[in-house]
Each structure stands twice: as C-alpha cells, then as structure tokens.
MIDO-713440 format. One line per field, with one value per residue (C-alpha): chain; x, y, z; residue number from 1. Coordinates in Angstrom, 1 decimal. Layout:
! residues N
kette c(A/...) .
px c(X/...) .
py c(Y/...) .
pz c(Z/...) .
nr c(NUM/...) .
END
This chain:
! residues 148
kette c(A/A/A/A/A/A/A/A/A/A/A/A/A/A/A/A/A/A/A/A/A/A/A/A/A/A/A/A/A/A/A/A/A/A/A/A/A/A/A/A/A/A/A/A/A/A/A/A/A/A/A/A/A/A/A/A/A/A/A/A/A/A/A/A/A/A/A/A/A/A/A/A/A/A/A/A/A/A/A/A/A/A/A/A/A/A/A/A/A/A/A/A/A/A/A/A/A/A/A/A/A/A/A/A/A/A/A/A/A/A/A/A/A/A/A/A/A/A/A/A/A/A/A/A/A/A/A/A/A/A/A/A/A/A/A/A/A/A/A/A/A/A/A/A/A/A/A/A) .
px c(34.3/36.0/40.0/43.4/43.3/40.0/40.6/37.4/33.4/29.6/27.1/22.8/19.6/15.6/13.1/9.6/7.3/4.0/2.3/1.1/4.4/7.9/10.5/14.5/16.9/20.5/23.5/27.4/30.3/33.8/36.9/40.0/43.5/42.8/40.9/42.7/42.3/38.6/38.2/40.1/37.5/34.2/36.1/36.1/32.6/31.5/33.5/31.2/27.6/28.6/28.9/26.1/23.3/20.9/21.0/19.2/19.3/17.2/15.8/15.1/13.3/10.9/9.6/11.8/14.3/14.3/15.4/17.5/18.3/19.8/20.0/22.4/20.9/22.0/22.8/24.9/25.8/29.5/32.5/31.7/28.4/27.2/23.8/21.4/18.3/18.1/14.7/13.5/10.5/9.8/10.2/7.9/5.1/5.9/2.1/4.0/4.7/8.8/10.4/12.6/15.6/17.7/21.4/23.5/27.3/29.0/32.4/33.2/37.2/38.3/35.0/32.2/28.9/26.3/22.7/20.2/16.8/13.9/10.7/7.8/5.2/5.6/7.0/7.6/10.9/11.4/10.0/11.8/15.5/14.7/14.4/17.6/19.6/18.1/19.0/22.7/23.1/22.1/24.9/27.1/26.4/27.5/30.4/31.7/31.3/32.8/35.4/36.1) .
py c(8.1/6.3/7.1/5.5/4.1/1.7/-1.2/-3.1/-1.9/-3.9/-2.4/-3.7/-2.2/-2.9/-1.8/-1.9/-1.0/-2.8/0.2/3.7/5.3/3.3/2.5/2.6/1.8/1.1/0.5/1.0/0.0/1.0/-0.4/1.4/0.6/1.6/4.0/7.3/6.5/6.2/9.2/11.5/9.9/10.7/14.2/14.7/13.9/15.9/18.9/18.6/18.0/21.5/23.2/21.9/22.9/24.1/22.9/22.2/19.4/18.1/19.2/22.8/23.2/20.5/21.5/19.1/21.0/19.9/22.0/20.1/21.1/19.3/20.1/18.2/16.5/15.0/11.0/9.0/5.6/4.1/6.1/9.7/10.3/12.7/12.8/14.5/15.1/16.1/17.3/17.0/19.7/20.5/24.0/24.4/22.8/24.0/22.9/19.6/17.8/17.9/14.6/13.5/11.5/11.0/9.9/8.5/7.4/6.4/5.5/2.1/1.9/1.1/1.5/3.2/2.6/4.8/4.3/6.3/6.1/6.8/6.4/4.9/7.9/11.4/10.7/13.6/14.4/13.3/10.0/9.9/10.5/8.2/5.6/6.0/6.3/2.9/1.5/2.9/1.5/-1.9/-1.6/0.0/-3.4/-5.8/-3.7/-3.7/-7.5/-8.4/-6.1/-5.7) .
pz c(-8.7/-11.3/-10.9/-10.9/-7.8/-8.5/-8.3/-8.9/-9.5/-9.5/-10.0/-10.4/-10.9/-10.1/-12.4/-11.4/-14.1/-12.9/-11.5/-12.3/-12.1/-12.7/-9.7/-10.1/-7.7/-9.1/-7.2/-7.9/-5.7/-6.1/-4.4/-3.9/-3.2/0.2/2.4/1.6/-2.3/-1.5/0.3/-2.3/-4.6/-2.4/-2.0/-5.5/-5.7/-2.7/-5.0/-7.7/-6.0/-4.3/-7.2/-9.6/-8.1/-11.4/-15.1/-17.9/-20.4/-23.5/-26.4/-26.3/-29.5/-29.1/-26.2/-23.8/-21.7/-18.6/-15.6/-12.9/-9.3/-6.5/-2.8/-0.1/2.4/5.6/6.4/8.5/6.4/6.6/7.6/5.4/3.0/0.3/0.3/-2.6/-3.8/-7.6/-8.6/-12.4/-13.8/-17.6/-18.6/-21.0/-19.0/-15.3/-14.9/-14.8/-11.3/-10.9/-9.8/-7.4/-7.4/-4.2/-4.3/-1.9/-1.6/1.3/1.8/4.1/4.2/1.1/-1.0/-2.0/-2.4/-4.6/-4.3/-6.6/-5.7/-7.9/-6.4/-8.1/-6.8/-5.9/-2.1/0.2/0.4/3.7/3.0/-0.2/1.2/4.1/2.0/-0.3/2.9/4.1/0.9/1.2/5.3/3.5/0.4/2.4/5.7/2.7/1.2/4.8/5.1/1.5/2.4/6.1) .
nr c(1/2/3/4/5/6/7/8/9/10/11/12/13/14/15/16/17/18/19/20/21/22/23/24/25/26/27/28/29/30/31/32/33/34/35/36/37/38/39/40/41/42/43/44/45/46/47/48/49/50/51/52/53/54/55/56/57/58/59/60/61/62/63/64/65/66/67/68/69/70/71/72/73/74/75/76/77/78/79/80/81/82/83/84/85/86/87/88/89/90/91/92/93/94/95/96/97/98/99/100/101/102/103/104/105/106/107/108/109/110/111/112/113/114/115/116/117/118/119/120/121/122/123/124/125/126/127/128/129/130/131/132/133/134/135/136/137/138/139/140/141/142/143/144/145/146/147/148) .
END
C-alpha cells in the first residue's frame, strides 16, 4: 500500500505473551493525497490477495517449510474493505494444528487502515475474523476522526 501518492503512515503493535499461546494485533495506517489515490492503492492490494492464494516459505531442508493459504472473507468497515484469512500449517508435520491469521484494510476517504490479527488460541474462524473486523471498524472510527 506504500506508493507515490502516500503522504503519511503510523503504524503499532500488542504483543501478549503471558499465556499458553502468544497474541498479535499490529496496526498500519496510510494517508493519501486524497480519496482516489487511496482507492488505486486498496485496488492494488485487492489485485494481489486475489491472486496469492497458496505458497510456501521456510527452510525446506530442515524440516521448516511452511505452507500458506488465504481465503477472502466478507466485512463492511469504512467506505471499501479487503478482508482475509491466511492460514499457516507445517509440511513436514501436517499432524501439526495450522494457524490462523485474519487481515483487514479498509479504506475511509483518504486513508487506509490495516489490521492483522493473530489470535492468542486456535479460535474458530468465525470468531476469529469477527474479531479482526471489530478491530478494523475501531482503526478505521479514529482514522475517520483524525482525518474527516
């Protein structure tokens, strides 16, 4: 989402490591020029998400390739949204639970806001992209205000 016609970007992160299994949420925010520089942007995005839909990555030889796959989802945050869910599973131990990751960026006017949600237990999915989307409506409430 980073082009020519950004303008400004924040970004945080929470780390919960206090229990069994770690939580991460991080959050970006991009501001453009103005709304149609913003929406070229998320378009771009939207482009690739479509077409990435299985990959691997790691460290074949040692056993730590991981396969990765993500799925669209539907959600209504700010003026347009792409939605995802990646999920994460070993190859070499498919015995191994897969994890979930859900992604969210939503365009309000002239920004964007990205939300990646990682949860800190093995959630449904339904739970799981429920929650990133509530986390995007918030991000996307304050870009609206800072912005609007």
């Amino acid at each position: 989402m980073r082009t020519d016609e950004m303008i400004d970007q924040a970004d945080a992160g929470w780390y919960f490591d206090q229990a069994a299994e770690v939580e991460v949420i991080t959050s970006q925010a991009f501001v453009y020029r103005d709304e149609q520089a913003a929406a070229t942007a998320l378009a771009a995005y939207r482009d690739v998400v479509e077409q990435c839909v299985f990959w691997q990555m790691g460290a074949g030889t040692a056993g730590y390739t991981f396969g990765m796959s993500q799925e669209p989802f539907d959600a209504v945050v700010g003026d347009e949204v792409v939605a995802r869910m990646q999920t994460t599973a070993m190859v070499r131990y498919p015995d191994v639970p897969a994890s979930s990751s859900y992604w969210v960026s939503a365009r309000v006017g002239s920004s964007i806001v990205q939300i990646t949600y990682r949860p800190g237990s093995l959630l449904g999915s339904g739970q799981g992209k429920t929650q990133a989307v509530e986390l995007a409506a918030t991000a996307a409430q304050h870009a609206q205000t800072r912005t609007g």
